[in-house]
N, C-alpha and C positions, 0 to 999 in steps of 0.2 A: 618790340617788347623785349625785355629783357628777359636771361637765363639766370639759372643760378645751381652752381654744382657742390655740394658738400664735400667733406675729405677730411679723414680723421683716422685713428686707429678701432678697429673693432671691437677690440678687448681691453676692457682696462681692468687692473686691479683693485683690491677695497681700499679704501682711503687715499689712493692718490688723483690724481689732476687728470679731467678731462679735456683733448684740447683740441675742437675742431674749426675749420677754415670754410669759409663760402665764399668761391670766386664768383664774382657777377660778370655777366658778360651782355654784351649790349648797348649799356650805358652806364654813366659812371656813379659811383655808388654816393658824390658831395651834392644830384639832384635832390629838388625839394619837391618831387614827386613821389616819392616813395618811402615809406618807412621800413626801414631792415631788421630783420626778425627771425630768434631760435623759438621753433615750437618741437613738442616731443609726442611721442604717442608711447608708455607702456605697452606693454602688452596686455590683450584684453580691458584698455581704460580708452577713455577718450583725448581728445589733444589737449596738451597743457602749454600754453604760452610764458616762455620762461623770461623773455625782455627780446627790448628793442635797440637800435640805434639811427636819427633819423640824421637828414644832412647835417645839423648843428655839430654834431658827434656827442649830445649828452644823451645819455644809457638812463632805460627805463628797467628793472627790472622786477620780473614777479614777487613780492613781497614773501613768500614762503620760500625764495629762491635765493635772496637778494646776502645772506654772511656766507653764503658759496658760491655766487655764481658774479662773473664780469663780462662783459663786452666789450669789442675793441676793435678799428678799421684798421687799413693799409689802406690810403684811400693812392698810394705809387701803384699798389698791386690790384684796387679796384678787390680788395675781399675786407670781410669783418670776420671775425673770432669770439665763440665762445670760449670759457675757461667756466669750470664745474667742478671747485675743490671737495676731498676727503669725501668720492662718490663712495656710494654704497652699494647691493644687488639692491636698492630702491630706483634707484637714476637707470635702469636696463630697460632701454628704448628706442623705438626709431627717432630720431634725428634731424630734423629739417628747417633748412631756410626758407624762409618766405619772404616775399613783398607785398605789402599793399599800399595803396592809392591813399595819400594822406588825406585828404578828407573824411577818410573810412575807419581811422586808426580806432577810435576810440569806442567804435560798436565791434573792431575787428578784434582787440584786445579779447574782450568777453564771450567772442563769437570765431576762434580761429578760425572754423570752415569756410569766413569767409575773406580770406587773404587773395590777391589775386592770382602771386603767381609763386609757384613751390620747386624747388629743389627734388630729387628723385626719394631725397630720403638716406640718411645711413643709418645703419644698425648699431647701437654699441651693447654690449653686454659688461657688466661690470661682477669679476668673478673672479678667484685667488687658483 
């Protein structure tokens, strides 16, 4: 089973670039087993699935997400990247990389709790 570890800055400021990394470890992130995925938790809300990106490398992303937010591999470095332009104290949440099982994607979309396998979680806070 594969791991996966987030890494990013804590604090970001209003209106600029969020920009975090998910190394996978295990295996490597061009299989067609698994779809690659930022999901987020505010605080006090539940999880919001912000996009994906599966082997092919085309980016799915959340349509209320989609004129600020991109996706992107290193598939040398075995990580993919968020980028989350001109955040606000609206985007201050935990963080996380997920995988799940491509057959799943499509109820896992609308059902994030059921991804199979999570990243620990970062925190960002976005604050001046």
């Amino acid at each position: 089973q594969v791991q996966l570890q987030e890494s990013g800055p804590g604090l970001v400021k209003p209106s600029q670039t969020l920009s975090l990394t998910c190394t996978v470890s295990g295996g490597p992130i061009t299989t067609n087993y698994y779809y690659w995925t930022w999901i987020r938790q505010p605080p006090g809300k539940g999880l919001e699935w912000i996009g994906h990106i599966p082997y092919t490398g085309v980016t799915h992303i959340n349509p209320s997400l989609r004129s600020r937010a991109s996706i992107s591999r290193d598939t040398a470095k075995n990580q993919f990247t968020l980028q989350l332009s001109s955040v606000s104290p609206e985007d201050t949440a935990v963080y996380y990389c997920a995988a799940v099982f491509s057959p799943k994607i499509t109820i896992a979309t609308m059902q994030p709790q059921l991804y199979d396998v999570w990243g620990q979680g970062t925190q960002v806070t976005v604050s001046s």
